[in-house]
C-alpha positions, 0 to 999 in steps of 0.5 A: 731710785729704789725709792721709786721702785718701791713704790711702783711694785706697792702701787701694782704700776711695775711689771711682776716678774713671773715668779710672783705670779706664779706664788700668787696663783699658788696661794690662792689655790692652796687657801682655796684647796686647805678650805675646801678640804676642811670642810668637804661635803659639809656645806649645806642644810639638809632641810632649809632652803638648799632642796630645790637646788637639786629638785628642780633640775632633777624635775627638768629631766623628768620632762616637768618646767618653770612656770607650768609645774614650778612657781621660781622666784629667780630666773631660769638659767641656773635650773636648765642649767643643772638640769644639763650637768645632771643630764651629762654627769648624773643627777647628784648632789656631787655633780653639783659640787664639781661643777661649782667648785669649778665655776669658783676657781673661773670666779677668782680669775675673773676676780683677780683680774678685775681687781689688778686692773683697778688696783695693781697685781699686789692688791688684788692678790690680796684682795682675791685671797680676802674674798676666798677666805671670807666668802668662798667657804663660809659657814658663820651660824648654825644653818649654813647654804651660803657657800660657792660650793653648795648655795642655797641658790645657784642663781647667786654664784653664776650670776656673780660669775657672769657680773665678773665676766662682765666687769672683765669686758667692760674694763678691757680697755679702749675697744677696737670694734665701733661703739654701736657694737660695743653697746650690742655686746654690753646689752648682751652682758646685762642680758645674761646677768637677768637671767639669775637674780635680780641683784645682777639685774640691777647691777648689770644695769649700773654697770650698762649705764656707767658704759653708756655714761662713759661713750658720751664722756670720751670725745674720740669714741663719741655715738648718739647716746639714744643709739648707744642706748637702743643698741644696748636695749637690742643686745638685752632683747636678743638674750630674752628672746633666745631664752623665750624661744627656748622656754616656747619648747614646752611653754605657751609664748606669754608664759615662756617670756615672763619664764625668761623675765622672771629675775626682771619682774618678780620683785614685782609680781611676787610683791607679797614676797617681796615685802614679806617680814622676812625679806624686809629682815634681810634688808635691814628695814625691819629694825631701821633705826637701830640699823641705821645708827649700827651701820653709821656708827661703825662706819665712821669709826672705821673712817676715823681709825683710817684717818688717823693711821693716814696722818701717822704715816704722814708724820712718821715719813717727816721724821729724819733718822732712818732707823726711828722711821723703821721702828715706828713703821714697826710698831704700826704692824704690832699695833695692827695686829692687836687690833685684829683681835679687838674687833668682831670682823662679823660685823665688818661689813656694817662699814662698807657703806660708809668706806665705799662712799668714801672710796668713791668720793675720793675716786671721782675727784681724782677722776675729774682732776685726771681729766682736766689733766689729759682730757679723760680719766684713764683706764685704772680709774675707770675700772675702780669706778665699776669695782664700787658701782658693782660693790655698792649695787650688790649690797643694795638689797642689805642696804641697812643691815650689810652682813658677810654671813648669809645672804652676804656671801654674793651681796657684800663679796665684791664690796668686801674685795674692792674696799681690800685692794683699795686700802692696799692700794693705797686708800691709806698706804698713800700717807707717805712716799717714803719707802720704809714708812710706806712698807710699814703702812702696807704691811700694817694693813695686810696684817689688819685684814689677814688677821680679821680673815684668819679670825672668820675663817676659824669661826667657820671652822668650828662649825665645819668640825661640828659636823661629822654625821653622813646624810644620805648615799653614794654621790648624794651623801653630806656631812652634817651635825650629830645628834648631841648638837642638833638632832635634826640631821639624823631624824633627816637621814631615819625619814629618808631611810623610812621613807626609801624602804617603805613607800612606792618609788613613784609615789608622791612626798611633801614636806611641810613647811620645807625640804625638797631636798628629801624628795630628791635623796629619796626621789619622789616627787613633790605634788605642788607648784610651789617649792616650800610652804613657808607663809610668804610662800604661800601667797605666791601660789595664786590659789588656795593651796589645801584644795590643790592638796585635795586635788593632787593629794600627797602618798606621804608627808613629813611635818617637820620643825623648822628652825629660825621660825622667828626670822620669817616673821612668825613663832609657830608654823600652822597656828593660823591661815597665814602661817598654814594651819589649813595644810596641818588640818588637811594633814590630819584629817585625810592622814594618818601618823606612822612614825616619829622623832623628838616632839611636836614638830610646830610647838615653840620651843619643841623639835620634832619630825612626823612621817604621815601616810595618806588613808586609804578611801574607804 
């Protein structure tokens, strides 16, 4: 009797008492208030990438939009909808902060949620405690924006809070409404998740087609499919056409539905970004074979340690004495947490591929064999099938090179996750259904993981602790490295102060190549449409951007080195028309130099900040 009782609470198909779930929530909030402390205002780069999080929203309330004065990769709503908290709150760099922490704490409900619905309540306690550790705070290399805290782009967070929102619908269980409504609202959903990114397009997409898939296997919810699929094709519409009609408010029709479309059709549109050197880097696709090799070697590896932790469970539950049973159990825990320290858990993801196919193979094969049983898979399979549809659509745009630093914050999160509670579920704890053996199993993999979790939440830490100098004032400061470390940030802090006491307020600031986020702490406008003018933006301009310089010629700029060059495909921003060099001659020529930091900003291996003031006509 204890035996099987045991085995329902490692499973999660026992009721937890009260006390449980409240140490549950307990420990997520306390890991998620400890990070989040240590590390407070220490989440983004004051130059690369994090500025038009905060410009473009400031910019909205000034009466300027997408698509007429902005060129924006992503769609419109996480814009529009700082715009509104800036509106409400004030427009800061805080406001931004409250909001998204708010929106992570919605983020590891709907997490947990999901997660105990496939796995059971002990796995996803595990697993939402994984991602917070892993992915919630993470800052693995020198410049980080790769946070739910501060990202480099909110489309990344409240897409995955809707996608989260949305596996919370579709898993829900047997509806009580007609199919043909179901479709409606599930449209709706993956209408939603287009307006951020377009990873959650295509994961919301997988995930409306599974629904779709899923309508036509289940004989007692039966709906023509091409009416299922038309009800879903009007829930997308209706959200299109709402964010369309909005957007008319200050755009012409065609334009506010390509606003509306954007995360849909970018990738298309903006084929040269696309396909640009350092897009193809985030892939993978830069280095193929070499990636290729890394991922399927170290996937097999993972998949080999698991098997052969599985077949020793199997042999240690056949053995008879109890007491030799417990201590070999024991020593798989010690064992696991050697391991922890022999492996670089950076690295992890380069598994998940591999782990997930597995995971799925082994799923859809209990599927088939539930449903030859009782006519359909249950509800549990169900939702572990979206959990690894969604995980592996993520990861879709880092296929070849999966990573959980950078962009794999949101890509590679719900892979992480899902793949956690899965082996905790029993992907290798299922070895044995003897109690003792299986507690071992259990108890060996948590050490495993939490191990790996500790061993990057401290890498982390290092860098959170480097950083020390203020940024900026009031409701907008940051914490970032000092000038032993890197002596960028407090050049940053000198233009901004440079620029607030001896420029006009309505004048006009551009940065080159990037860092709007000067133009917001010193509040001056930006005079181009384009955000940055890094070469793959550039091409995304549609016109020749040193004549739009002539037309609306900036009062100041700032040239100012831009770390990770080689990641963007090139060694030295101006050296040809590609990467430039007809904005640093419009600079020179109609510019002239007040004031300096460091070196020549451009030069390889030279880092540098220039503050330009435009010539007075004679």
């Amino acid at each position: 009797m204890r035996n099987s009782i045991s085995l329902k609470l490692m499973t999660g198909k026992a009721y937890w008492p009260t006390a449980a779930r409240i140490a549950s929530v307990v420990a997520v909030a306390g890991l998620g208030a400890w990070l989040g402390w240590e590390t407070w205002l220490r989440w983004n780069d004051p130059q690369i990438d994090f500025g038009r999080e905060l410009y473009l929203p400031w910019r909205v309330l000034a009466g300027e939009h997408l698509g007429r004065d902005y060129l924006h990769p992503y769609g419109p709503l996480s814009v529009y909808l700082n715009a509104g908290l800036f509106a409400l709150f004030g427009a800061s760099t805080r406001t931004l902060v409250v909001a998204n922490l708010a929106l992570f704490t919605l983020l590891c409900l709907n997490l947990h949620t999901v997660l105990r619905r496939g796995f059971g309540f002990l796995s996803a306690t595990i697993a939402t405690l994984f991602a917070v550790a892993v992915f919630g705070f993470a800052h693995y290399a020198g410049i980080n924006n790769y946070t739910y805290a501060l990202p480099y782009s909110h489309e990344a967070t409240h897409g995955m809070v809707l996608l989260l929102g949305f596996l919370v619908w579709l898993g829900k269980g047997p509806p009580t409404v007609a199919p043909g409504q179901d479709a409606l609202v599930c449209g709706v959903w993956v209408g939603l998740c287009s307006l951020t990114k377009s990873e959650y397009v295509l994961t919301a997409g997988v995930l409306g087609l599974a629904w779709l898939i899923r309508t036509q296997l289940q004989a007692s919810r039966s709906i023509h499919w091409w009416r299922a699929a038309g009800a879903q094709v009007l829930g997308f519409a209706a959200v299109m056409a709402l964010a369309t009609a909005a957007a008319c408010t200050a755009l012409p029709p065609r334009e506010a539905l390509k606003l509306a479309m954007n995360a849909l059709v970018a990738p298309l549109l903006l084929a040269d970004y696309s396909q640009s050197a350092h897009v193809l880097r985030f892939l993978g696709a830069d280095n193929l074979a070499f990636n290729l090799q890394f991922v399927g070697r170290n996937g097999v590896m993972v998949l080999v340690v698991l098997l052969l932790v599985f077949l020793t469970g199997r042999g240690v539950a056949a053995i008879g004495n109890r007491g030799v049973r417990g201590i070999l159990a024991g020593t798989l825990a010690v064992g696991a947490w050697w391991s922890t320290s022999q492996v670089n858990w950076l690295f992890c993801a380069s598994a998940f591929p591999a782990l997930l196919a597995t995971a799925l193979g082994i799923l859809v094969w209990q599927m088939r064999a539930t449903r030859r049983q009782s006519g359909q898979p249950n509800q549990r399979q169900w939702n572990q099938l979206l959990l690894f549809l969604a995980g592996g659509a993520m990861l879709a745009r880092m296929a070849f090179d999966p990573t959980v630093s950078h962009y794999g914050f949101f890509q590679a999160m719900l892979a992480g996750t899902a793949l956690c509670a899965w082996v905790t579920c029993g992907g290798v704890t299922c070895a044995a259904t003897d109690r003792i053996v299986r507690v071992g199993m259990l108890a060996a993999v948590v050490i495993f993981i939490g191990g790996g979790a500790a061993q990057l939440v401290e890498r982390s830490r290092r860098f959170y602790q480097a950083k020390q100098t203020s940024i900026g004032e009031g409701a907008d400061r940051i914490l970032s490295y000092g000038p032993a470390d890197y002596p960028l940030p407090q050049w940053w802090e000198q233009a901004r102060q440079f620029i607030s006491a001896n420029t006009p307020a309505n004048s006009t600031l551009l940065v080159v190549p990037e860092g709007l986020s000067l133009n917001f702490w010193t509040r001056r406008r930006h005079p181009l449409r384009i955000a940055d003018l890094l070469p793959a933006t550039l091409r995304l301009n549609g016109a020749d951007v040193a004549t739009e310089l002539a037309a609306r010629p900036p009062d100041t700029v700032v040239l100012v080195s831009r770390p990770n060059l080689e990641e963007l495909g090139f060694a030295r921003y101006g050296a040809d028309p590609a990467t430039g060099k007809a904005i640093v001659d419009w600079v020179v020529a109609n510019c002239e130099k007040v004031a300096q930091a460091g070196g020549d900003p451009f030069a390889p291996g030279s880092m540098g900040l220039e503050i330009y003031q435009r010539k007075a006509r004679p």
